[in-house]
Each structure stands twice: as C-alpha cells, then as structure tokens.
C-alpha positions as a Markdown table, in Angstrom:
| # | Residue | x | y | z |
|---|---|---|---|---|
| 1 | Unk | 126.1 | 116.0 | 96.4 |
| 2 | Unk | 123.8 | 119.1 | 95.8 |
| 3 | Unk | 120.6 | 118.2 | 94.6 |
| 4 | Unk | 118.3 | 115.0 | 95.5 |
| 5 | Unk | 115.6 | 113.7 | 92.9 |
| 6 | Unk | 112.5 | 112.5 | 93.8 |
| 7 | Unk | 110.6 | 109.7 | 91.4 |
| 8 | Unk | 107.2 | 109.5 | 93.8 |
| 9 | Unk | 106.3 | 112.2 | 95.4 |
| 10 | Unk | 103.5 | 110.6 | 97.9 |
| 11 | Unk | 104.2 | 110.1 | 102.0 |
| 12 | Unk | 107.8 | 109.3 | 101.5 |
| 13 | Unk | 108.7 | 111.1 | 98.9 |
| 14 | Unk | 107.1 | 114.2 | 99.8 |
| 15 | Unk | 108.8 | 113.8 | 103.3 |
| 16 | Unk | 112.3 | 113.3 | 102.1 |
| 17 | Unk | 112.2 | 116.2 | 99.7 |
| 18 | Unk | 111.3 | 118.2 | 103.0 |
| 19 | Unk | 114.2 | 116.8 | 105.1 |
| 20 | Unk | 116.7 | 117.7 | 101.9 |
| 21 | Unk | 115.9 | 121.2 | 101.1 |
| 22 | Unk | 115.7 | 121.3 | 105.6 |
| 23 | Unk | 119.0 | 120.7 | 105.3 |
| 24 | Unk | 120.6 | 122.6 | 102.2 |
| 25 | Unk | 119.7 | 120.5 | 99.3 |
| 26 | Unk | 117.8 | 121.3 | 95.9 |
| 27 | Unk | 115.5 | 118.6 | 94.7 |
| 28 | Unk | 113.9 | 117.8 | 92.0 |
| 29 | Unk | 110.1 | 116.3 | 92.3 |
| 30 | Unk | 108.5 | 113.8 | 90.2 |
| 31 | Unk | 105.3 | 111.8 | 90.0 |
| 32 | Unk | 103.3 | 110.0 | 87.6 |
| 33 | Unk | 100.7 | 112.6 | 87.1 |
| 34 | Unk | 102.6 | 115.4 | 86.0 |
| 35 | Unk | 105.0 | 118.1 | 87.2 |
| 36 | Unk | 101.8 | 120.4 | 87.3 |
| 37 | Unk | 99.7 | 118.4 | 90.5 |
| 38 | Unk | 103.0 | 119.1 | 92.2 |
| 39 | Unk | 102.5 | 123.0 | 92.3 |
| 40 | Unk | 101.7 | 123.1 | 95.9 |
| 41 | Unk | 104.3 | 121.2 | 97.4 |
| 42 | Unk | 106.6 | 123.0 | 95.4 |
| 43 | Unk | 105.4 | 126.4 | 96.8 |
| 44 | Unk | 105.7 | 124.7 | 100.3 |
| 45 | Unk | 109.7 | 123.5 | 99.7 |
| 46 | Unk | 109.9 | 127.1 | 98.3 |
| 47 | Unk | 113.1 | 128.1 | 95.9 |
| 48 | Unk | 115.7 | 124.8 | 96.1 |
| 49 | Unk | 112.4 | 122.6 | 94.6 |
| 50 | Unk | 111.0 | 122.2 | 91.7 |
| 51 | Unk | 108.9 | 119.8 | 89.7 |
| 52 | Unk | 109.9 | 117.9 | 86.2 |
| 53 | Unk | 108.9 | 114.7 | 84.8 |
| 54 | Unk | 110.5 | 111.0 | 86.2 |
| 55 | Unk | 113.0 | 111.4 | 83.6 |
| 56 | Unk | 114.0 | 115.0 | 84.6 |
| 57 | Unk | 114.6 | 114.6 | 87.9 |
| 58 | Unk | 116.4 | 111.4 | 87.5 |
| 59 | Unk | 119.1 | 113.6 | 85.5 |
| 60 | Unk | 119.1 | 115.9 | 88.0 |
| 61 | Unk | 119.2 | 114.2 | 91.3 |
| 62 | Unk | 123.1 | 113.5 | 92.3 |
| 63 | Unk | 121.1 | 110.9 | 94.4 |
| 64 | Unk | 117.6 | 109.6 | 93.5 |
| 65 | Unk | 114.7 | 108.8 | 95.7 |
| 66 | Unk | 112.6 | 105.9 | 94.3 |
| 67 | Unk | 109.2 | 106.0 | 95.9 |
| 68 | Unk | 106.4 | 104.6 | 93.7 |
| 69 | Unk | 104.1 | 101.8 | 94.6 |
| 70 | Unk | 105.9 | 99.1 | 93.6 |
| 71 | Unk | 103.9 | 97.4 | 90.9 |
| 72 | Unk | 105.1 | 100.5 | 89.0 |
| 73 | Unk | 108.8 | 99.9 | 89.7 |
| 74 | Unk | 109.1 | 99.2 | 85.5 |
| 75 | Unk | 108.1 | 102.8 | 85.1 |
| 76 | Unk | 111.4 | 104.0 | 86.6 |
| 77 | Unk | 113.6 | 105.6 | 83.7 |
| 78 | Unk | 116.3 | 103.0 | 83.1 |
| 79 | Unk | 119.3 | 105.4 | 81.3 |
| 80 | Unk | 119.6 | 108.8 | 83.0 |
| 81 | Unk | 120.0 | 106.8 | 86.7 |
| 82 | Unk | 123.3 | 104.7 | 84.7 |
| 83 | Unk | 125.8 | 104.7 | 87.5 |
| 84 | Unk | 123.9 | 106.6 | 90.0 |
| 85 | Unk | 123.1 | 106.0 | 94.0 |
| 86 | Unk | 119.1 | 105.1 | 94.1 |
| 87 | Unk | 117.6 | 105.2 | 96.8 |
| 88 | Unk | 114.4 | 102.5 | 97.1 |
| 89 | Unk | 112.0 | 103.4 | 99.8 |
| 90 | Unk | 109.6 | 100.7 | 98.8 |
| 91 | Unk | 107.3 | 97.8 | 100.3 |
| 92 | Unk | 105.5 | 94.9 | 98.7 |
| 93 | Unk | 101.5 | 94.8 | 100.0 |
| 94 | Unk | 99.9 | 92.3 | 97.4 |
| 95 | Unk | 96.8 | 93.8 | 97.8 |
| 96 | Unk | 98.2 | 97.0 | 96.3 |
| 97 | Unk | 100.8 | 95.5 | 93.9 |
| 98 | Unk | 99.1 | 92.6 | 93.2 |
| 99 | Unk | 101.0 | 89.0 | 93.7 |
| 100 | Unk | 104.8 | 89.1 | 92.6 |
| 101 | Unk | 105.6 | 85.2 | 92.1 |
| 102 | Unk | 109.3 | 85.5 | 93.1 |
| 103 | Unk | 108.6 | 88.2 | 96.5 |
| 104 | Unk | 105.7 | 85.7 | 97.7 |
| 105 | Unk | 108.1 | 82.7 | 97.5 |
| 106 | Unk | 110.7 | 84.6 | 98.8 |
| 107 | Unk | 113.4 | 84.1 | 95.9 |
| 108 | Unk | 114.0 | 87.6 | 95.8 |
| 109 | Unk | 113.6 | 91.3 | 97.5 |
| 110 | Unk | 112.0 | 94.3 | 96.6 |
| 111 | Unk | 115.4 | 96.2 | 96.2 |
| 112 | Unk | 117.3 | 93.7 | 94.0 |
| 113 | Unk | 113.9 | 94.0 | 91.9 |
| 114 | Unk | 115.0 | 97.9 | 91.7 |
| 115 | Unk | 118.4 | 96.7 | 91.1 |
| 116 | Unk | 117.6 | 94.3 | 88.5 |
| 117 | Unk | 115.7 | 97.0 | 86.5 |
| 118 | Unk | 118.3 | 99.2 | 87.2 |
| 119 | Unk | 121.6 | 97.1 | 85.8 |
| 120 | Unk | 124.0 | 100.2 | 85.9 |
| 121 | Unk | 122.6 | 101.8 | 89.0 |
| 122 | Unk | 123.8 | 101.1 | 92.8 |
| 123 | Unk | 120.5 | 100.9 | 94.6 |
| 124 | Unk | 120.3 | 101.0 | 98.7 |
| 125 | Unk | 117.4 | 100.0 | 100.6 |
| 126 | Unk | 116.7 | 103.1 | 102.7 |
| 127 | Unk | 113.8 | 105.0 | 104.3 |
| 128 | Unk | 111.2 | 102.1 | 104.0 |
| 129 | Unk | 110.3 | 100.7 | 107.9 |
| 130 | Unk | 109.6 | 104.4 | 109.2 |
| 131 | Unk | 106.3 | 106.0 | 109.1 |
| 132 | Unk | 106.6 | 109.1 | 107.3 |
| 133 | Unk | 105.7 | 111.9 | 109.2 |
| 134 | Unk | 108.2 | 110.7 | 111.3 |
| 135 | Unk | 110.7 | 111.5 | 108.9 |
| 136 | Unk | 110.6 | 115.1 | 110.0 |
| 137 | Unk | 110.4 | 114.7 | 113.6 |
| 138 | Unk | 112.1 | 111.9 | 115.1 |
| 139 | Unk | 115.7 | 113.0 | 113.7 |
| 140 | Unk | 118.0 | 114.2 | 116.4 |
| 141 | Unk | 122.0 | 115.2 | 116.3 |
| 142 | Unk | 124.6 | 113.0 | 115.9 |
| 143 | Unk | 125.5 | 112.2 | 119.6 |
| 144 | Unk | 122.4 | 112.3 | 120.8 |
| 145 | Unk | 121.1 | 109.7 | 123.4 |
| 146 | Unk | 118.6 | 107.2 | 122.1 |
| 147 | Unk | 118.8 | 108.4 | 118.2 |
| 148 | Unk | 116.4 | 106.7 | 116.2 |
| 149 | Unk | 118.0 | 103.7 | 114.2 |
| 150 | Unk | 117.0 | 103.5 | 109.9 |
| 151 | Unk | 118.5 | 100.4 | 108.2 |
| 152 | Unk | 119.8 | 100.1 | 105.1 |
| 153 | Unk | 121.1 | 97.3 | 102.6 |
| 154 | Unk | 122.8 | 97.6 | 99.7 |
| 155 | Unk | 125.9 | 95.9 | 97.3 |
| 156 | Unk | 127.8 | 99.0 | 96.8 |
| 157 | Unk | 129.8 | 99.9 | 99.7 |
| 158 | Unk | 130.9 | 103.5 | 98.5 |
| 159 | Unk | 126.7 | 104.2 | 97.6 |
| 160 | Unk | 126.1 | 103.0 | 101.4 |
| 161 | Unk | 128.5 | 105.2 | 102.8 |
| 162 | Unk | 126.9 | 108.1 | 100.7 |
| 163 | Unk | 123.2 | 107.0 | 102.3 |
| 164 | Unk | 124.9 | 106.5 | 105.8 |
| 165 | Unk | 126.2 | 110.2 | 105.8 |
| 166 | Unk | 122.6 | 111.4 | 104.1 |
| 167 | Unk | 120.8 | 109.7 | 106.9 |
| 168 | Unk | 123.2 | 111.1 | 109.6 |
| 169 | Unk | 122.8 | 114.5 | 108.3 |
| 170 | Unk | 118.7 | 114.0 | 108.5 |
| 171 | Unk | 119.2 | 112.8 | 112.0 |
| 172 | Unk | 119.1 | 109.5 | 112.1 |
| 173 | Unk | 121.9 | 106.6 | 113.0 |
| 174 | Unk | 122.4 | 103.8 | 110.3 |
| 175 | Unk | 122.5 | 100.3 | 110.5 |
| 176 | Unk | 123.9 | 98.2 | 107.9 |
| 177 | Unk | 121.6 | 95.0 | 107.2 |
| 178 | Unk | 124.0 | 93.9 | 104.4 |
| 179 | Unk | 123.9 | 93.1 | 100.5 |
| 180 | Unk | 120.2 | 94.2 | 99.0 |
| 181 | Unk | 119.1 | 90.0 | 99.2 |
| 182 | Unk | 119.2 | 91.1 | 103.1 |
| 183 | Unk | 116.6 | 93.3 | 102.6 |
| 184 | Unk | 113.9 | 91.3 | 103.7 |
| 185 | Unk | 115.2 | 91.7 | 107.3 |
| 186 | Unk | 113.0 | 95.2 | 107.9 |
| 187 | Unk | 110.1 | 94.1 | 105.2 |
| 188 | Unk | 106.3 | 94.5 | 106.7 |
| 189 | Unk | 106.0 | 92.2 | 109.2 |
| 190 | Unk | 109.2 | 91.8 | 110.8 |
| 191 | Unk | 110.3 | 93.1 | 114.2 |
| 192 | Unk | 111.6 | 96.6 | 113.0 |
| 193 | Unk | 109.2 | 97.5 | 110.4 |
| 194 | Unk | 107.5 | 100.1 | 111.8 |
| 195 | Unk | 108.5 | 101.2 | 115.6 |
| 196 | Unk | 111.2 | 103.8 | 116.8 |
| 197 | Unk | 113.9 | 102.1 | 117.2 |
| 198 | Unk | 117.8 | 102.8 | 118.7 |
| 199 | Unk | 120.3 | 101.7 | 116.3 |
| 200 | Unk | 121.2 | 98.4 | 118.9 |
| 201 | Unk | 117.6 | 98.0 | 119.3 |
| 202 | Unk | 117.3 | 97.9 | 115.1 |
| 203 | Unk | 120.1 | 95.5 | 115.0 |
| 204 | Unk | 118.3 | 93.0 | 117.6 |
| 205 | Unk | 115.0 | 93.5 | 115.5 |
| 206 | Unk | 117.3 | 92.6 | 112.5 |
| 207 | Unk | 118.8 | 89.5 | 113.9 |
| 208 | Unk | 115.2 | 88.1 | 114.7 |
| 209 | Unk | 113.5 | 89.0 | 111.8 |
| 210 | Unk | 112.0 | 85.7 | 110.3 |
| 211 | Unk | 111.1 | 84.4 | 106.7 |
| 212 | Unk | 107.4 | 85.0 | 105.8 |
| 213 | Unk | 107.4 | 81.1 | 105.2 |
| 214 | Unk | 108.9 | 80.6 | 109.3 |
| 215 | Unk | 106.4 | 83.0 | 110.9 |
C-alpha cells in the first residue's frame, strides 16, 4: 500500500491525508468542488499530494478514504473502487442529511449504506467517533501506556487487518466492533462517540452502547 485516496477533503479528510503523507504515503485529494479549491492544502502536504477529481483519486488510492456528508454518499464513483478497501469515516445528523427512513428506524448503518452502494468494494467503518484535530495529536507508539483506542467494523477480515495496521501505524490501537451492521455501536450518541478513549475503555463504551430507540 503506497498511496491513500481521499473522496472529501473537509475535517477528516483533510486530517487523514496529513497523517498519511506524516507517515510515508502519497495521496490523492478529492472533493466535490474541484481539484482547483484544493491548491492550498496541497501546497501544505507538499510533494506525495495532489488533487484530482472523486474518480481520480478513487483509481489511485490503494486504500480510499470516504469522507463526504452523507446525504452525498450516492456521489461516490461506483467502478474504479471494484474490489478495493474503503474506508467510511461518516456520521448520520438528520439536520444535515436530512431524514434516512431505514437509519432513523434503525434497519440499517451508515457503513453498510456505503457498502450497499459499493457492491464490489470491502468497506470498514473507521475514523468516525474522533474529533479531527485529534487525529494529529493524540497518536502515540505502539507500546505506549494509555494509547488512544479507534474502533472499527467491517465484513472483510483481510480489509480490517489492512485498517488495523493503517491505524497502528498513525498511532492509534484498534478495536474490532464486528461486521459493518455493528456499526452503530460508536454512532453520535453512544458512550464512545467522541472522548479519548484506551482501547479497554473503547471496548466497555462498545459493550454499553444502546439503540437510539432504548435511550
């Protein structure tokens, strides 16, 4: 895995491009406005970034980074992420998406929404209950006491063992939620959405989370 692609550059995305060329990657950034408005975060990332369109950098990426509001999750290019690792970082606020019948009954997640769009793709829920700025600071060495925790879900076991080591690399332990319907476990409003956590501390937050429906 050499290069990471980007489809959102925003908070997240912008973020996790830093932490990959941080750590010896090339990525390709993408947004929905053009691969011109990304001029200056490309300058910042300096020569292992560069901007193209969704498309382009959804070729390029060896992984992707999904990280778009989610109402726009339809916009994602479909054929050049065919048996690729995706990456979805996103969240489901209604008064930004607008109301998703089967997420507000709780039928399905936001990731197997991904997937579902995605047929040939093997989409992991990654990246999405940490406040990004604290994607460049909170990481720490494998080893160290007290690591910071980032969950993850997915149906593919060999595309959660390439996010596991990603995460490791970017400093952060992992802990395995489960298949993508377990997803819901770190969505807004459960225990581990949001604060530093250790990964046992994660795993406790996991264990209590509660259905929207319950709380």
């Amino acid at each position: 895995m050499a290069t990471i692609g980007l489809i959102g550059a925003g908070h997240i995305g912008s973020q996790v491009a830093r932490l990959a060329v941080s750590h010896g990657y090339d990525v390709v950034i993408s947004n929905s406005r053009g691969p011109d408005t990304l001029s200056d975060l490309v300058k910042e990332l300096g020569p292992r970034a560069r901007a193209g369109t969704p498309e382009e950098a959804a070729r390029a990426g060896d992984v992707v980074v999904v990280s778009v509001p989610l109402k726009n999750y339809r916009q994602v290019p479909v054929e050049p992420l065919a048996g690729k690792v995706v990456i979805d970082t996103n969240n489901y606020y209604p008064q930004r998406d607008g109301h998703i019948p089967e997420l507000d009954n709780e039928s399905t997640t936001t990731a197997e929404l991904l997937q579902t769009h995605l047929p040939s793709s093997k989409v992991v829920k990654a990246f999405n209950h940490i406040y990004a700025a604290q994607l460049t600071t909170d990481g720490r060495p494998a080893g160290t006491p007290n690591r910071r925790g980032l969950a993850i879900a997915g149906d593919d076991a060999n595309a959660k063992r390439t996010v596991t080591h990603l995460l490791d690399e970017f400093g952060f332990d992992t802990v395995d939620a489960g298949p993508l319907k377990e997803g819901w476990r770190i969505q807004r409003d459960t225990p581990g959405y949001g604060p530093r956590r250790t990964a046992d501390e994660l795993r406790q937050d996991l264990a209590a989370a509660r259905r929207y429906a319950d709380m």
